[in-house]
C-alpha positions in Angstrom: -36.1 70.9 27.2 -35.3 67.2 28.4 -33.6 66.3 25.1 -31.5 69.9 25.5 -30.7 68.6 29.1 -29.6 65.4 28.0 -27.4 66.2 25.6 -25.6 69.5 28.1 -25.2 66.3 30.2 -23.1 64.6 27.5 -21.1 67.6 26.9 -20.1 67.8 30.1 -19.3 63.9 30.0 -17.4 64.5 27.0 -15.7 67.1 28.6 -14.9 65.4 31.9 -13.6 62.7 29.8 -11.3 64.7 28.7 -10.0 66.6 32.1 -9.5 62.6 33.1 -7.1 61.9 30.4 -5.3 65.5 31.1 -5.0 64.6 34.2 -3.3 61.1 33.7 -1.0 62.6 31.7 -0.2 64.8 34.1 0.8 62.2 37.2 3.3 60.7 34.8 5.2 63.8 34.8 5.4 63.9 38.7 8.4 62.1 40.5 7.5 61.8 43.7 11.3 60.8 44.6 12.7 64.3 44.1 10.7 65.0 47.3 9.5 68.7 45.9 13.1 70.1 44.1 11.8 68.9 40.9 10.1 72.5 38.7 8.4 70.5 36.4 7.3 67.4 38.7 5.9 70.2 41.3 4.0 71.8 38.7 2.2 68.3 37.4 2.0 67.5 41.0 0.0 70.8 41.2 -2.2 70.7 38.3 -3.3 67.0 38.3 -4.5 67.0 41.8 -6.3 70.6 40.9 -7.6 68.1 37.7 -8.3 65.4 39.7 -11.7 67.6 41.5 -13.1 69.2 38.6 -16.2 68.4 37.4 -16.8 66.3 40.3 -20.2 67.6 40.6 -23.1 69.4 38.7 -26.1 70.6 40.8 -28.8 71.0 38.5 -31.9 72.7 39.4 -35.6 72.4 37.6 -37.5 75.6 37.4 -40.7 74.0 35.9 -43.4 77.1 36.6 -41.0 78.1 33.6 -39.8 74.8 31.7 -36.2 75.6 32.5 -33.2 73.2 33.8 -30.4 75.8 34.8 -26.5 74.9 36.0 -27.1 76.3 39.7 -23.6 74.8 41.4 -20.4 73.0 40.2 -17.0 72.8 41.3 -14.3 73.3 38.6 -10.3 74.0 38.9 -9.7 77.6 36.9 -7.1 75.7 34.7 -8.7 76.8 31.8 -5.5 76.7 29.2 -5.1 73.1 30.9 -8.6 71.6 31.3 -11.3 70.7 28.9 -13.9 70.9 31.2 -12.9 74.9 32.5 -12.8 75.5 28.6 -15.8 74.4 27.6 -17.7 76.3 30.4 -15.6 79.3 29.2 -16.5 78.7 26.0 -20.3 78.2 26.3 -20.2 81.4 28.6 -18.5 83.6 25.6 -20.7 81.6 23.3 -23.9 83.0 24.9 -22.7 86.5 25.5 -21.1 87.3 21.6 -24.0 85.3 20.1 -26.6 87.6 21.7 -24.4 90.7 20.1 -23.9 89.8 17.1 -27.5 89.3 16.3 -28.2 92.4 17.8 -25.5 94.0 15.1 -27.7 92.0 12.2 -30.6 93.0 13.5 -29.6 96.6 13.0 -27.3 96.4 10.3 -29.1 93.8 8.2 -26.6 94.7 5.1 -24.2 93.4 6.6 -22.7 89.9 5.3 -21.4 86.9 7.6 -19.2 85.1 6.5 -16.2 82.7 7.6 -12.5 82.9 6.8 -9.4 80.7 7.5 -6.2 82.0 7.4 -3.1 79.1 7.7 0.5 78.5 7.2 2.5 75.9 6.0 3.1 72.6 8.4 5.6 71.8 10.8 6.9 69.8 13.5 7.6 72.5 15.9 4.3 73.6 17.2 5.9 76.8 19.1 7.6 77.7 16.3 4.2 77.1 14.1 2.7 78.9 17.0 4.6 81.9 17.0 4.9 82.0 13.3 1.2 82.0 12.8 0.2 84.9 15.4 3.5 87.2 14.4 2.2 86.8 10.8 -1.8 87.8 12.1 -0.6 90.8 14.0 1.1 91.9 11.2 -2.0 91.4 9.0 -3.6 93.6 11.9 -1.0 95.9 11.9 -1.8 96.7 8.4 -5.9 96.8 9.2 -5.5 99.7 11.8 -3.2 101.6 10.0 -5.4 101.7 7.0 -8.6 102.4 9.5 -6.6 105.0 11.7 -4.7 107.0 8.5 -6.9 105.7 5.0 -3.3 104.2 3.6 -2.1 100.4 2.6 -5.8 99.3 1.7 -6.0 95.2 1.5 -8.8 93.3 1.0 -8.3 92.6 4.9 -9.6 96.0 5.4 -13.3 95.6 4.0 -14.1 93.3 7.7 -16.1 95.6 9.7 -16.4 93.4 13.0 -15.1 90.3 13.5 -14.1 87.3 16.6 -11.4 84.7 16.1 -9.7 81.7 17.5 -6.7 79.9 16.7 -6.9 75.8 16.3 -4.3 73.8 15.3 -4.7 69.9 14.5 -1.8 66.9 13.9 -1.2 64.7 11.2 -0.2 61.4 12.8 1.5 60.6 9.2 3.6 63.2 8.6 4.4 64.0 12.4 3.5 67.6 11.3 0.7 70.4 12.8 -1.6 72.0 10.7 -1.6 75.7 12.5 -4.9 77.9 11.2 -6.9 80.7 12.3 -10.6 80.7 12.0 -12.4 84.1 11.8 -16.4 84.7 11.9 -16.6 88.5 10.4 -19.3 91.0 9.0 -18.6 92.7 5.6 -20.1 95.3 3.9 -19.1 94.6 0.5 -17.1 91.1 -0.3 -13.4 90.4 -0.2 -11.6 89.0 -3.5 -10.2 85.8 -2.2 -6.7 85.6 -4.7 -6.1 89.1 -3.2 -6.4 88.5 0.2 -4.4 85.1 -0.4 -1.6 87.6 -2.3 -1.6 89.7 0.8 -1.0 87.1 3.3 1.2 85.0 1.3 3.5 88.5 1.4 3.5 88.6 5.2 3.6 84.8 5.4 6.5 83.9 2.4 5.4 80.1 3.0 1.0 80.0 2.5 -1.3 81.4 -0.3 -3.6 79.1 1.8 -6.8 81.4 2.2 -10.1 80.1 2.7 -13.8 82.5 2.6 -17.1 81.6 3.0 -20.4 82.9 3.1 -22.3 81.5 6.3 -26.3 81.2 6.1 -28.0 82.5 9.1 -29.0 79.9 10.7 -31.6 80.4 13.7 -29.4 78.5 16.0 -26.5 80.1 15.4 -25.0 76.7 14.7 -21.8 78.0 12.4 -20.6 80.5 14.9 -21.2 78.0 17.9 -18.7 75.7 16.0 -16.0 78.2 15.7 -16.3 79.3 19.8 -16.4 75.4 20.3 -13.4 74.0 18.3 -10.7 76.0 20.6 -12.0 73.3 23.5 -12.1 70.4 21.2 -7.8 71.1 20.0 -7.4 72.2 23.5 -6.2 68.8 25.2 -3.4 67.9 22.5 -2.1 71.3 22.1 -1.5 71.4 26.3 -0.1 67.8 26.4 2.0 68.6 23.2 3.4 71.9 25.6 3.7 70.0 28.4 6.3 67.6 26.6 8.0 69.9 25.7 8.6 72.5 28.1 6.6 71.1 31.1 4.5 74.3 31.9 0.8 75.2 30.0 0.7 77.0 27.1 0.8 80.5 28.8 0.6 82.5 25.2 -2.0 80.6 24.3 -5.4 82.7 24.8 -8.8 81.1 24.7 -10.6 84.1 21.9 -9.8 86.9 21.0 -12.9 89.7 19.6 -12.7 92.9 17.7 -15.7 95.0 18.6 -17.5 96.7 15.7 -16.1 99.9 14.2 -19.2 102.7 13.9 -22.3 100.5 13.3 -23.9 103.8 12.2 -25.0 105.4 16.0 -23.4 102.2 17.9 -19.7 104.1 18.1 -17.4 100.9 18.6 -14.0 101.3 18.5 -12.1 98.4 17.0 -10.1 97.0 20.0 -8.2 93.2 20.6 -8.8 92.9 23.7 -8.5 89.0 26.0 -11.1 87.5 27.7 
């Protein structure tokens, strides 16, 4: 429990790290000689100073009749698309809550296989237009899952997920001057996908990436593979928000933390498959 402990601690160091260099950014933006008819200087003004508190303090509280350290008060800014620190909390929240379900679905379903898939397109400078290029081309892979689910017509190999969570992260080449745009998915299958047919299919909706990447994940106790996927939305977080803030001085508003797709008819548990945001 003290190692645990310790190492939540460094997280959270990590994390506040992180809100600190945010932050800095931040005050650059603001010109305090435009005396408040500056947009974009009132909105770093705004967010930095809301930066500048969080994390300040963690009340931790020792509950040793039952060998437990728990997070009892902290004070935090609700900037969540802005801040690494509301993120991660976000994220370790979600983490805890979809964790818990899905091992309730494999303890039920224990046919069902886990596995990991990345879906990408090609590079580019523009991260907007990466951005928006990327989650047009999703929805339309979604578009085509429904339809097939609601009517029985366009089959893909897409189609054979029968629950699944995803998150977008998106990572830049200092070389090239180029992001690397991809979307991870953790999903339960009944029977496995053909890999060059999925890449076929996305390659049609994408006309630029044949880039499709499936693999089997070992359950793992800890949950450790799935943990990585919730976690590595906070970890891009910080560039992608500076990046946005460059460029058009205000966060990245479309930009949504997760999104889940609850299980479709787990024999008696009656999911619907709904996107829905957290």
């Amino acid at each position: 429990k003290a190692d645990q402990h310790r190492d939540r601690i460094t997280r959270f160091g990590i994390l506040k790290h992180r809100s600190k260099l945010q932050e800095q950014y931040l005050w650059t933006q603001v010109d305090f000689k435009s005396e408040g008819e500056d947009d974009l200087s009132n909105k770093a003004l705004k967010a930095a100073t809301k930066l500048k508190g969080c994390g300040q303090f963690l009340l931790f509280r020792n509950y040793y009749t039952i060998d437990q350290i728990k997070l009892e008060k902290f004070h935090v800014c609700g900037q969540h698309l802005l801040c690494p620190m509301c993120a991660g909390i976000r994220a370790a929240r979600s983490m805890s809550r979809y964790i818990q379900r899905i091992e309730e679905l494999m303890r039920q379903n224990r046919h069902l296989k886990p596995v990991l898939i990345t879906l990408t397109v090609k590079n580019g400078e523009d991260l907007q237009e990466r951005f928006d290029h990327l989650t047009r081309s999703f929805k339309t892979l979604l578009a085509r899952y429904r339809d097939y689910k609601k009517k029985g017509r366009g089959f893909n190999q897409f189609c054979k997920i029968d629950g699944a969570f995803y998150t977008t992260e998106y990572t830049y080449n200092d070389k090239t001057k180029q992001w690397h745009p991809h979307i991870h998915i953790f999903a339960l299958l009944n029977e496995w996908i053909d890999q060059e047919e999925l890449a076929e299919t996305w390659h049609d909706i994408t006309l630029d990436s044949y880039i499709v990447d499936i693999r089997r994940v070992k359950k793992k106790p800890k949950n450790t593979v799935i943990a990585k996927l919730l976690q590595r939305f906070v970890s891009t977080l910080l560039s992608l928000a500076i990046c946005h803030w460059r460029t058009h001085g205000k966060p990245f508003s479309r930009l949504q933390s997760l999104y889940f797709v609850a299980r479709q008819s787990i024999r008696n548990m009656g999911f619907f498959i709904v996107f829905f945001k957290m």
